[in-house]
N, C-alpha and C positions, 0 to 999 in steps of 0.2 A: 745201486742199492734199491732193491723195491721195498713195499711197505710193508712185508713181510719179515726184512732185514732190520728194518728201524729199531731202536732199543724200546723196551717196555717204559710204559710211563704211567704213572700213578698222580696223576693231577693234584696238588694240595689243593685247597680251602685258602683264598688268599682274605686278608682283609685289609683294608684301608679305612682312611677317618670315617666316613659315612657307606661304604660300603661292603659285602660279604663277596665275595667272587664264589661258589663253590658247582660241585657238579651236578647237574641237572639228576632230577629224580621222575619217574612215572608221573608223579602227579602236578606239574608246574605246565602239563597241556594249554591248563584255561590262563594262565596268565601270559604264556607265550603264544597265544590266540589275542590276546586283549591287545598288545603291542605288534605283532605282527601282522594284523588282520588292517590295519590302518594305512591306508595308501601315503599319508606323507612321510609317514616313516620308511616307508619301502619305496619310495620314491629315486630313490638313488643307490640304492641296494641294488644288487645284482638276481635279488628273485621278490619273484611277485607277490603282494597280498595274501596272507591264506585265505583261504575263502571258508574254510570248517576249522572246526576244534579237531577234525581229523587229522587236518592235515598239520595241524600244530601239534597234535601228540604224534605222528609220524616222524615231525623233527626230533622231539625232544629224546625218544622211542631209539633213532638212530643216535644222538649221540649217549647215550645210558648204553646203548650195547658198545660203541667207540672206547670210552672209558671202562667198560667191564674187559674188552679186549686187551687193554693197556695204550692204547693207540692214541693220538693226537686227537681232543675235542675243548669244544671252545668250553667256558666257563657261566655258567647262570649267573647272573648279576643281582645280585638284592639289595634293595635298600635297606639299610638297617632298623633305620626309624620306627619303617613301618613292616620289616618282615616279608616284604612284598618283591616280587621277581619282577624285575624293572628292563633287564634287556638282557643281551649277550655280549662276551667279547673273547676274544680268543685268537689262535692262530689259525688259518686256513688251510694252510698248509706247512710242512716242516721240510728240509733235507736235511737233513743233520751232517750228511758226508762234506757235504759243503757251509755247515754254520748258517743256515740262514733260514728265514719263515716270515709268511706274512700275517700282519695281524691284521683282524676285521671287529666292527662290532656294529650294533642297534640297541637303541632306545626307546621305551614308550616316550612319548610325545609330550606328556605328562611331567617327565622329569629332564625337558631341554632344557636349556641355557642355566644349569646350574654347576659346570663343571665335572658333572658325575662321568662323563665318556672320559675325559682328560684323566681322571682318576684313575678307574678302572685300566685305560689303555696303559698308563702309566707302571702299575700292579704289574698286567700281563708283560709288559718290557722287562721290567725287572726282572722276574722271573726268567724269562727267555734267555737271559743274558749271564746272570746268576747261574738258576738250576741247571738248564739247557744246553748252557755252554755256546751260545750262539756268537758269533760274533757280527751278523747283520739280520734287523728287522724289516722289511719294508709294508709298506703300505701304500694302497692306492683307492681314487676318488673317482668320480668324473668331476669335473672340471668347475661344473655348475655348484656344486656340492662344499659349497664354501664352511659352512658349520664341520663338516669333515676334515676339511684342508687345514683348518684351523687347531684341531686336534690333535693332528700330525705332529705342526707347527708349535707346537704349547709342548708336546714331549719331546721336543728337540731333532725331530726331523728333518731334512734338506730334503727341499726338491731339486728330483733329479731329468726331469723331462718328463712331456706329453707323449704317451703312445696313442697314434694318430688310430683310429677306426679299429683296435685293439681285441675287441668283444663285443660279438653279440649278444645284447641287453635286450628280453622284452622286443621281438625283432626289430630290431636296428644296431648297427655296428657305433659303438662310442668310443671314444677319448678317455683314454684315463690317465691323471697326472699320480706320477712316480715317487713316493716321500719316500725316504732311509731314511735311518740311523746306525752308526755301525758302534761296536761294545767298548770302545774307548773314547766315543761321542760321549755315549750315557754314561760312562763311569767318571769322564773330566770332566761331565756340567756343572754350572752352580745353581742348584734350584731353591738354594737357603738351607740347607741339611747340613 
């Protein structure tokens, strides 16, 4: 199946207790400049710093045209609070013929350790699993990248192994560890629901 075959997909608007998930617009450039342009946030992300508002409205740019094609794009993340684009989360990629996709995401720096990736990530599972019809999510880290692993780990995740020198990252070949969950993981948890 290429990505020409894949089904049309019309991304909803998710929301959760404190956050908005919805589709990125023209104009969220400078905010995804603000948090992407931060090296500790990119620090363990698979692409580097932006360096302009260019090249931050280039991303955003590419996934607005993603979703105007129907096609697989990650989600804007906002804080509700304050109205404010606070990271990304989404899936990276989809096969649908085979059930499965990985999800990724970033935060401004601004809004760590307050559970909001857990959320969010939580959101996008659901969804995948529900709408999508997926029957496995994975996700991957490098190794160092313990706030991530933890993530995983909090949505009910299994790690499933290190792939040793995996990807070239930022030139250097890295490690990255292996989380799943597969859709009668997520559907038999008890998360207190």
């Amino acid at each position: 199946m290429t990505a020409s075959d894949a089904p049309r997909i019309d991304l909803p608007a998710l929301e959760t207790a404190r956050l908005r998930l919805r589709g990125f617009r023209t104009d969220d450039a400078r905010d995804v400049f603000e948090y992407s342009s931060d090296p500790e946030v990119t620090r363990f992300v698979f692409w580097s710093p932006h360096a302009t508002v260019q090249e931050s409205s280039d991303f955003v740019n590419r996934h607005v045209q993603l979703a105007g094609n129907g096609e697989l794009s990650s989600w804007a993340v906002e804080h509700k609070a304050d109205d404010k684009l606070i990271g990304t989360c989404g899936f990276t990629w989809w096969r649908p013929e085979h059930g499965k996709a990985e999800l990724a995401y970033a935060l401004s720096r601004t809004y760590w350790n307050q559970g909001l990736v857990t959320e969010a990530a939580a959101a996008c599972i659901a969804y995948g699993f529900d709408a999508l019809k997926l029957n496995r999510i994975e996700a991957r880290c490098m190794p160092e990248n313990i706030a991530s692993e933890r993530v995983m780990q909090k949505c009910g995740m299994r790690y499933e192994g290190t792939m040793r020198q995996t990807m070239m990252v930022k030139g250097r070949y890295v490690d990255l560890k292996l989380y799943a969950i597969l859709c009668g993981e997520w559907k038999g948890r008890d998360d207190g629901n």
